[in-house]
VOBA-1610 file (N, C-alpha, C; in pm, whole numbers, padded with zeros to 5 digits, always signed):
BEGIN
Unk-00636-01632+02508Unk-00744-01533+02503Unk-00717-01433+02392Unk-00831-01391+02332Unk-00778-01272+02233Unk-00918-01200+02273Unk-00877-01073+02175Unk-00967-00959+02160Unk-01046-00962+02060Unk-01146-00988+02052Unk-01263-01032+01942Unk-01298-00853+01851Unk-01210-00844+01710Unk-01218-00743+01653Unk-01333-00764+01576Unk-01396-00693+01526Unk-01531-00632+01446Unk-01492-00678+01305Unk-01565-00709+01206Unk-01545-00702+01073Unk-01611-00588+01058Unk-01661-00508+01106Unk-01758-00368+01026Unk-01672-00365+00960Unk-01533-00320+01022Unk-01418-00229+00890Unk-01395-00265+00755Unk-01428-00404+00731Unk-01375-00470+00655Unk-01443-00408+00526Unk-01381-00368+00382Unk-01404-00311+00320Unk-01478-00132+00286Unk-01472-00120+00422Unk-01511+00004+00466Unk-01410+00079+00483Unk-01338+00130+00418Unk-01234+00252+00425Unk-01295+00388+00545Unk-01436+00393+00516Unk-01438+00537+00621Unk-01496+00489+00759Unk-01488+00393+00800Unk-01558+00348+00931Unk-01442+00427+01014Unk-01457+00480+01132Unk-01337+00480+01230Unk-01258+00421+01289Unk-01119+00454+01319Unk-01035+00361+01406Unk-01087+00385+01548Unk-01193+00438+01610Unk-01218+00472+01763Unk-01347+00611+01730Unk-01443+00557+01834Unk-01532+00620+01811Unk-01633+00624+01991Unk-01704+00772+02014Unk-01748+00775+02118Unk-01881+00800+02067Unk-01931+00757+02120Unk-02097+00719+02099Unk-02185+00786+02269Unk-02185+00925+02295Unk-02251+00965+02391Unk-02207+00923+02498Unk-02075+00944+02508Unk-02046+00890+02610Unk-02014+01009+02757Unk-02051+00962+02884Unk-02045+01017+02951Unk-01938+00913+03064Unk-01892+01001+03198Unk-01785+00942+03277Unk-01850+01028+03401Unk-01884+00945+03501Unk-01937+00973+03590Unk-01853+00923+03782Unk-01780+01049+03857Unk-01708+01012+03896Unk-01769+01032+04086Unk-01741+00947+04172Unk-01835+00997+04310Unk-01986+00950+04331Unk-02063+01001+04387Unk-02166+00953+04449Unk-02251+01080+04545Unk-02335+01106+04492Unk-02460+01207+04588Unk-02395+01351+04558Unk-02370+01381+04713Unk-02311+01503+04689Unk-02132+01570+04633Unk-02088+01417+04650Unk-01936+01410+04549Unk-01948+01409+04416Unk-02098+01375+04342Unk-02062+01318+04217Unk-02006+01431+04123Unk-01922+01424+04009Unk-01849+01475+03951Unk-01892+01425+03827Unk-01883+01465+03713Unk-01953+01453+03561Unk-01857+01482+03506Unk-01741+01437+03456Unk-01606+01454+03359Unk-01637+01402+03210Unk-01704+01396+03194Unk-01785+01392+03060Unk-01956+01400+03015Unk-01996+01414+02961Unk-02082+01446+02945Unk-02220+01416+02858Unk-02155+01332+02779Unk-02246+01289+02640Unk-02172+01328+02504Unk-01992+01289+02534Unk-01929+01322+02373Unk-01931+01203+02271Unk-01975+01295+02193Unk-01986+01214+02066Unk-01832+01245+01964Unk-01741+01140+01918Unk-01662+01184+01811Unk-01612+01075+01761Unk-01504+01105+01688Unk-01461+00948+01628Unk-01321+01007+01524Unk-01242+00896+01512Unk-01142+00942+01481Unk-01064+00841+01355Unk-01051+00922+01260Unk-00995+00801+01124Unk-00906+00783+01124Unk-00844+00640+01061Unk-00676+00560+01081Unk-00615+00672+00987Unk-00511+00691+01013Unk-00413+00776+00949Unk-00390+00970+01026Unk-00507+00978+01117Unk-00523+01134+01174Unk-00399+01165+01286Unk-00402+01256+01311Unk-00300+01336+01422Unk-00404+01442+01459Unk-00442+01394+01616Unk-00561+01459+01607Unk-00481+01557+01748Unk-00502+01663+01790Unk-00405+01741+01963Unk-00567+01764+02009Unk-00550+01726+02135Unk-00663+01767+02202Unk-00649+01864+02343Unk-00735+01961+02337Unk-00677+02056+02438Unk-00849+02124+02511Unk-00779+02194+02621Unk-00871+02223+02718Unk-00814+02251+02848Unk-00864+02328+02925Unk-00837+02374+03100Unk-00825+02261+03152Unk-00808+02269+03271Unk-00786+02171+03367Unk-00914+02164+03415Unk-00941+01983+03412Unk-01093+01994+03414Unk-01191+01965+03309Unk-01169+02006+03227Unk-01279+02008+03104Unk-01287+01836+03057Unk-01211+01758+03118Unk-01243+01626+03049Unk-01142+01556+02958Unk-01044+01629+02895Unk-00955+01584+02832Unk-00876+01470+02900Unk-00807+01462+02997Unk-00786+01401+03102Unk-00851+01213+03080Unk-01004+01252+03073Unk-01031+01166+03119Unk-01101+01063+02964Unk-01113+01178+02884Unk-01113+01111+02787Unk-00985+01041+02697Unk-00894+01076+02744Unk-00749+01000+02670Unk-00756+00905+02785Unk-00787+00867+02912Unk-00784+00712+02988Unk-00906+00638+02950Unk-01009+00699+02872Unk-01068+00594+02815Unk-01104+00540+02653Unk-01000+00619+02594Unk-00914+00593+02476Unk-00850+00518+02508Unk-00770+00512+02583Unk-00651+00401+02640Unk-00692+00290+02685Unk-00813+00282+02674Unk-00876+00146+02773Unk-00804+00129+02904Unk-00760+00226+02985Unk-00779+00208+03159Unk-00847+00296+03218Unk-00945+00300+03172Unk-01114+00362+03198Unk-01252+00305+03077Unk-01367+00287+03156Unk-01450+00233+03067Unk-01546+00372+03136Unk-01641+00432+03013Unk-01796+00491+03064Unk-01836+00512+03162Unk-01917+00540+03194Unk-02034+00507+03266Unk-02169+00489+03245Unk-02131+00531+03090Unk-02319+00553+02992Unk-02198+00565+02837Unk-02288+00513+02764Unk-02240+00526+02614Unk-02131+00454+02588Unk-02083+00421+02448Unk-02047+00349+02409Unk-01896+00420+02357Unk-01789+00298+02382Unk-01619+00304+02333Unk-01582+00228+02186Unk-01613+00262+02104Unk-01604+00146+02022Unk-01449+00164+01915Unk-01344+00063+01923Unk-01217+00031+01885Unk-01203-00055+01771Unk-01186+00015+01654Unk-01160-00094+01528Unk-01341-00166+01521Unk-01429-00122+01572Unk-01595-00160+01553Unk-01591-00258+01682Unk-01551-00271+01796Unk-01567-00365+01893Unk-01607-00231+02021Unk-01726-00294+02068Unk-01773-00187+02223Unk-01619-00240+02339Unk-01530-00167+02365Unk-01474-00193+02470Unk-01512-00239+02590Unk-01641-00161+02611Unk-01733-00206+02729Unk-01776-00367+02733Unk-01734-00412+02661Unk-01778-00558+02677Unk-01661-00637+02750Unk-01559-00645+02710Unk-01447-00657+02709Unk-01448-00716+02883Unk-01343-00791+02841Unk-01300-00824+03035Unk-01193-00699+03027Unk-01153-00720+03186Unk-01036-00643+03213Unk-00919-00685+03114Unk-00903-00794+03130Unk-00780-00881+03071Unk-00798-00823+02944Unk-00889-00839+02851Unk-00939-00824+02700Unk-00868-00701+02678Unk-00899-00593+02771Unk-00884-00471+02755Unk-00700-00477+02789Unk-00652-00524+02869Unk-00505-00543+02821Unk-00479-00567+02803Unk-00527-00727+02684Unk-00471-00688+02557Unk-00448-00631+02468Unk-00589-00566+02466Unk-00626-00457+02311Unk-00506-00389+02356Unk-00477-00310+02457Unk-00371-00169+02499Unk-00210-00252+02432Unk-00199-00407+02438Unk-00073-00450+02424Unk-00038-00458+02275Unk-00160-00494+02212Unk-00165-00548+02083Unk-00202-00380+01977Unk-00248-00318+02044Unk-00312-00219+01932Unk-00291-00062+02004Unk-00222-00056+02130Unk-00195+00111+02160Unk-00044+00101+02189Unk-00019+00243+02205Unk+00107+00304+02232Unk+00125+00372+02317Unk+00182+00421+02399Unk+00119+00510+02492Unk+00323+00641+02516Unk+00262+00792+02504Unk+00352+00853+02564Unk+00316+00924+02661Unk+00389+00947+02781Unk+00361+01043+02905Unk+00465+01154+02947Unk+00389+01218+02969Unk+00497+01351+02995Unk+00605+01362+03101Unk+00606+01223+03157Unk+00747+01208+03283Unk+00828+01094+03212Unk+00759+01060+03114Unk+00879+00956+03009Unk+00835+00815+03061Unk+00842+00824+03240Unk+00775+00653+03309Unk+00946+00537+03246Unk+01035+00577+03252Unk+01129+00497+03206Unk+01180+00421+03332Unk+01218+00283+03312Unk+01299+00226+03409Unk+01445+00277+03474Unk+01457+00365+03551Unk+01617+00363+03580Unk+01724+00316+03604Unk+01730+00220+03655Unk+01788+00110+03678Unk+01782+00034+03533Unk+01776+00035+03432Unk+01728-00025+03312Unk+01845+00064+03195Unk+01891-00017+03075Unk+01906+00070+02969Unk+01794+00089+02865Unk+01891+00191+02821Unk+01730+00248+02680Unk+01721+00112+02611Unk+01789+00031+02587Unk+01745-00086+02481Unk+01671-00194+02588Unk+01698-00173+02681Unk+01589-00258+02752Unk+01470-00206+02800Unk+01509-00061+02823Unk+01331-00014+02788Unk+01195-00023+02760Unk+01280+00010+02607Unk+01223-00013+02455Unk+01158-00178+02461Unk+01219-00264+02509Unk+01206-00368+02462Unk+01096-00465+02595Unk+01065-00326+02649Unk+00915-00395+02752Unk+00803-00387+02712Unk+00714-00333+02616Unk+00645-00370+02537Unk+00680-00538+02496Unk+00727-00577+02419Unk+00803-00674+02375Unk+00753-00803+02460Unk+00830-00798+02589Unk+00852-00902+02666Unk+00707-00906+02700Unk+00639-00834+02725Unk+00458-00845+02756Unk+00399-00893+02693Unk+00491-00919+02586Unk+00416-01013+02455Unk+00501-01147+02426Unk+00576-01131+02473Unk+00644-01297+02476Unk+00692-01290+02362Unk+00771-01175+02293Unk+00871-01225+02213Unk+00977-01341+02250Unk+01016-01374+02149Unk+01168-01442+02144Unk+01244-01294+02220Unk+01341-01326+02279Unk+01487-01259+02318Unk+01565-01158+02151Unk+01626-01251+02129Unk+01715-01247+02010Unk+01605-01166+01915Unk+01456-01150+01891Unk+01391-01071+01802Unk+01355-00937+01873Unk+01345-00960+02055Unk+01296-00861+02121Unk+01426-00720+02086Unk+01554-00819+02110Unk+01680-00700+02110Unk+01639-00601+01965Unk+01652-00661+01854Unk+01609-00684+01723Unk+01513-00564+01698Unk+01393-00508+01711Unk+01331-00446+01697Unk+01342-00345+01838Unk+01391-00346+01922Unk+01421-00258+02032Unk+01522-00187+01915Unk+01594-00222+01891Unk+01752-00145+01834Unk+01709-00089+01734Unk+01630-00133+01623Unk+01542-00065+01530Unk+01429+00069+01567Unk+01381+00050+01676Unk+01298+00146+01711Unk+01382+00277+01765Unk+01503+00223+01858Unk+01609+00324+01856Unk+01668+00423+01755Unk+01707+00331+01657Unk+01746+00415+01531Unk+01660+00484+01503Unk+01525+00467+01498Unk+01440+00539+01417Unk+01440+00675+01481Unk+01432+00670+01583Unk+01421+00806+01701Unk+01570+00900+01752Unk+01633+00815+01622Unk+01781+00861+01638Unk+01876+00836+01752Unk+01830+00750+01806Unk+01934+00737+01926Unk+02051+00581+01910Unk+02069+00612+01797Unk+02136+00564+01753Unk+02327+00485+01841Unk+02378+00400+01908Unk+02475+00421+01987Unk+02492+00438+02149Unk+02312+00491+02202Unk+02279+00511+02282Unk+02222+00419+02354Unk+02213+00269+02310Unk+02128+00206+02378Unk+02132+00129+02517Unk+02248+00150+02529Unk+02342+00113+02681Unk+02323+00210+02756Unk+02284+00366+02730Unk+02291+00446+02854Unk+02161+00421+02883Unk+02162+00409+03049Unk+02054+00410+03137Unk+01990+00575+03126Unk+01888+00588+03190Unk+01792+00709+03171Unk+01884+00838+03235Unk+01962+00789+03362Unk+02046+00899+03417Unk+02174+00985+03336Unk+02185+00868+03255Unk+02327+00875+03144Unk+02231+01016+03009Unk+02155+01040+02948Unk+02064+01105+02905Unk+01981+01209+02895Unk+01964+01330+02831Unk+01881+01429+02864Unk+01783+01448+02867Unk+01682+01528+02874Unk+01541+01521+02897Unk+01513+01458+02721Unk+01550+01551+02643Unk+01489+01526+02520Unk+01497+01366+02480Unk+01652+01327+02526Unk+01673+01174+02474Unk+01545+01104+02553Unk+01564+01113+02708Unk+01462+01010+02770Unk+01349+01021+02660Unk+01256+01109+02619Unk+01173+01126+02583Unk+01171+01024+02443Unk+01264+01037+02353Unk+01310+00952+02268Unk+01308+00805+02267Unk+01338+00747+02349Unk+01347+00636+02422Unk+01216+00585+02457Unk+01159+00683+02553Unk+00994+00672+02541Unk+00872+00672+02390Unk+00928+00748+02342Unk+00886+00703+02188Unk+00913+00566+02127Unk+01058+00543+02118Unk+01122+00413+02067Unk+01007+00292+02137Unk+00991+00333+02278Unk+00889+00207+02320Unk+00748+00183+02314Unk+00704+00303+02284Unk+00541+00336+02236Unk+00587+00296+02105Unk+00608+00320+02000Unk+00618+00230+01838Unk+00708+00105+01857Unk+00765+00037+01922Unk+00828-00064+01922Unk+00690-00203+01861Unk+00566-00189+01908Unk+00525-00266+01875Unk+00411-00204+01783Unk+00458-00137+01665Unk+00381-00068+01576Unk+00269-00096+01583Unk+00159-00004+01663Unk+00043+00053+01713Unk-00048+00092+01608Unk-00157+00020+01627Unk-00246+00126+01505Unk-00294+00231+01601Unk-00286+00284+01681Unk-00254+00420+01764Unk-00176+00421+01898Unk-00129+00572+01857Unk-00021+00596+01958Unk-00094+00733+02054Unk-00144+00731+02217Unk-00131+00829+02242Unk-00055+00858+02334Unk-00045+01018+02337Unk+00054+01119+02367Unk+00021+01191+02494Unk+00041+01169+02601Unk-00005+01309+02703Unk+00108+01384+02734Unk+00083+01553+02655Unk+00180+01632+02736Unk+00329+01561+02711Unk+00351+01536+02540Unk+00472+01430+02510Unk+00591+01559+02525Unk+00531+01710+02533Unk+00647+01779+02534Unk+00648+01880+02660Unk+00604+01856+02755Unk+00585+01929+02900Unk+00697+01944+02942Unk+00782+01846+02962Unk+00915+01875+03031Unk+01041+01919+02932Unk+00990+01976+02826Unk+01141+01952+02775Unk+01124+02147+02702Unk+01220+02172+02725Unk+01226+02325+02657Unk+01218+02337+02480Unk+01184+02438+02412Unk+01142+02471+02284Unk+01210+02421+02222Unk+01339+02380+02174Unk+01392+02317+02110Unk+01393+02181+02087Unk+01389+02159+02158Unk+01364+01971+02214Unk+01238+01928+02177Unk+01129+02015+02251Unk+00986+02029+02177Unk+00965+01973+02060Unk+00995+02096+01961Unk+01002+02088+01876Unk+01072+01971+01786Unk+01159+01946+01837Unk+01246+01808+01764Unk+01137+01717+01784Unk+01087+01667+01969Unk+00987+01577+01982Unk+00884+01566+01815Unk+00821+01674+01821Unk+00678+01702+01753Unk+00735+01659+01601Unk+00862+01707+01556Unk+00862+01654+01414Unk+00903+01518+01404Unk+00938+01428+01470Unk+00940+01316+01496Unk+00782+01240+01456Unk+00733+01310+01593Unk+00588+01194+01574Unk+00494+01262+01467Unk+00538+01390+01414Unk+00456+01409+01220Unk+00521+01327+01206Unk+00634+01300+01194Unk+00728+01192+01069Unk+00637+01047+01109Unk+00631+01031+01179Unk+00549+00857+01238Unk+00414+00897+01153Unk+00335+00980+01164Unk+00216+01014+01155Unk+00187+01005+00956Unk+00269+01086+00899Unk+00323+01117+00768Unk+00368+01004+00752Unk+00437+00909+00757Unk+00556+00840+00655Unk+00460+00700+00741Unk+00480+00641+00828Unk+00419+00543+00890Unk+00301+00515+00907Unk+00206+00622+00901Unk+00086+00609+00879Unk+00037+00596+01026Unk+00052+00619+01139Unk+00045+00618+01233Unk-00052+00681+01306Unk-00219+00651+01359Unk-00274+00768+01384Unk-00269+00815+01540Unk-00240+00935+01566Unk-00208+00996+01667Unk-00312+01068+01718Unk-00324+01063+01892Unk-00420+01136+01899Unk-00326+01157+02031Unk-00307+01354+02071Unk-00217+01390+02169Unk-00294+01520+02255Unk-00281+01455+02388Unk-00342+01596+02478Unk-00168+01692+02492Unk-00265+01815+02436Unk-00163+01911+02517Unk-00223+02069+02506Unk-00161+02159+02635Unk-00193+02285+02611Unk-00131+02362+02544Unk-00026+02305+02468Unk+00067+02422+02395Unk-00004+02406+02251Unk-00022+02572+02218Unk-00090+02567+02108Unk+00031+02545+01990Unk+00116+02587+01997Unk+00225+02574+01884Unk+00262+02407+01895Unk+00230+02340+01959Unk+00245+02220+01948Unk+00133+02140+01896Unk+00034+02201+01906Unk-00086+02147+01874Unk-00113+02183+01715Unk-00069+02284+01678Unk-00067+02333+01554Unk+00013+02168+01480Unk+00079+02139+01494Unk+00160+02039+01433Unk+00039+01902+01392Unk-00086+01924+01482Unk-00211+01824+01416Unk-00258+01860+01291Unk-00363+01783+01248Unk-00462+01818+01129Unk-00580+01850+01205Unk-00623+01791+01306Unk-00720+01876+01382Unk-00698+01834+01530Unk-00763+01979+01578Unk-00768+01982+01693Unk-00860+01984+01747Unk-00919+01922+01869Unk-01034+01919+01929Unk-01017+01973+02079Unk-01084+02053+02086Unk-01118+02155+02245Unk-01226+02088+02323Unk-01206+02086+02471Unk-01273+01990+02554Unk-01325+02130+02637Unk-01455+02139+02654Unk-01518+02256+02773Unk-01607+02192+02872Unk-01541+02142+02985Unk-01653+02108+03046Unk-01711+02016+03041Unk-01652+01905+02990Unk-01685+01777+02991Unk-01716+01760+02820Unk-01760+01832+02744Unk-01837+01831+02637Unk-01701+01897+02539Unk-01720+01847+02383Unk-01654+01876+02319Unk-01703+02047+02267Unk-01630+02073+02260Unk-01686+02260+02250Unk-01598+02330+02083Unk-01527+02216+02036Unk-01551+02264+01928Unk-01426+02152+01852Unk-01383+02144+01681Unk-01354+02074+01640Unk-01357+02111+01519Unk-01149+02127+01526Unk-01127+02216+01380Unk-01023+02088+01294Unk-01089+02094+01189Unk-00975+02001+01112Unk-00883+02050+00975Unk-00852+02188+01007Unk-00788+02301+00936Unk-00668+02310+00938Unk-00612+02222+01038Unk-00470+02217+01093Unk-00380+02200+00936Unk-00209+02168+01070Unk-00119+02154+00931Unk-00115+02022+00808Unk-00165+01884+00917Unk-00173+01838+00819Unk-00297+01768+00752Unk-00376+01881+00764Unk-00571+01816+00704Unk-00553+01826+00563
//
């Protein structure tokens, strides 16, 4: 089975890597129903670092699970590399997430019982590498994130900042034409933070990597080229002034 990609892009430099077409997310029934989106329209180009922020509530939430393809609409259109997601089987849709996303979370989600090089290297096995190539690019993705030596300690052996590292190493292990981020620096104090964030500029900058990351810290968010504010389901505003526009 594969994921039937679009030629729109093809020779089209400004088409988008991901684009929302009025889309709304409709959650409940009668007097439960809930409206977590609303009719957003946006779209986002290969190469961006985009931070997306907003209250609790406003939709952000729910628009990075259907960026991620483990949420579809309820009205309007998802469209990935020029393909409607909405068409998609379930399966389709995990592929696209295997073959073409990355994903970071703000509890890391690491195996404990597991070392960091075997981690790293579950992406990988979901794809049926070879063994001997899976180790191979696990150990490479390590280095890159500096954890260099580390790949034998299990998650307990490790500090917040490393787990987090590790969790990176396995979101780029299978170089993503996007990587997203929820809250990649929630648990870890200002220093660490900060190390996180110049990391994934460096992916973003040097790799070409386009990023798109929910978070409420504005000094972290500063580290995008733009930022987009979620009010209420609806995008409420959209600055691309940042550091690196």
């Amino acid at each position: 089975m594969s994921v039937p990609m679009s030629n729109r892009n093809k020779g089209n430099s400004t088409a988008p890597l991901l684009e929302f077409q009025a889309v709304t997310k409709v959650y409940g029934m009668g007097l439960a129903e809930m409206k977590a989106l609303r009719g957003v329209d946006l779209s986002v180009n290969e190469g961006e670092f985009v931070a997306v922020m907003g209250p609790s509530g406003s939709g952000k939430s729910t628009c990075m699970n259907i960026l991620g393809c483990l949420d579809i609409p309820t009205d309007g259109n998802y469209l990935f590399k020029g393909v409607e997601t909405g068409t998609l089987s379930r399966d389709q849709r995990a592929l696209l997430r295997r073959q073409y996303l990355g994903f970071i979370f703000q509890g890391y989600n690491l195996l404990g019982r597991t070392s960091a090089v075997e981690n790293v290297e579950l992406p990988l096995l979901y794809r049926r590498t070879p063994a001997h190539r899976r180790r191979e690019l696990a150990m490479e993705a390590l280095r890159t994130v500096g954890l260099d030596g580390l790949e034998k300690h299990s998650p307990a052996e490790l500090s917040g900042g490393q787990q987090q590292r590790v969790a990176i190493a396995r979101a780029i292990v299978t170089k993503p034409s996007l990587l997203l981020a929820d809250e990649p620096t929630g648990n870890l104090d200002t220093e660490r933070s900060l190390e996180i964030m110049d990391l994934l500029a460096s992916f973003n900058r040097d790799l070409g990597i386009t990023i798109v990351m929910v978070t409420h810290e504005r000094d972290m968010a500063a580290y995008a080229g733009r930022i987009i504010k979620f009010k209420d389901g609806l995008v409420a505003s959209d600055d691309n002034s940042g550091r690196n526009a």
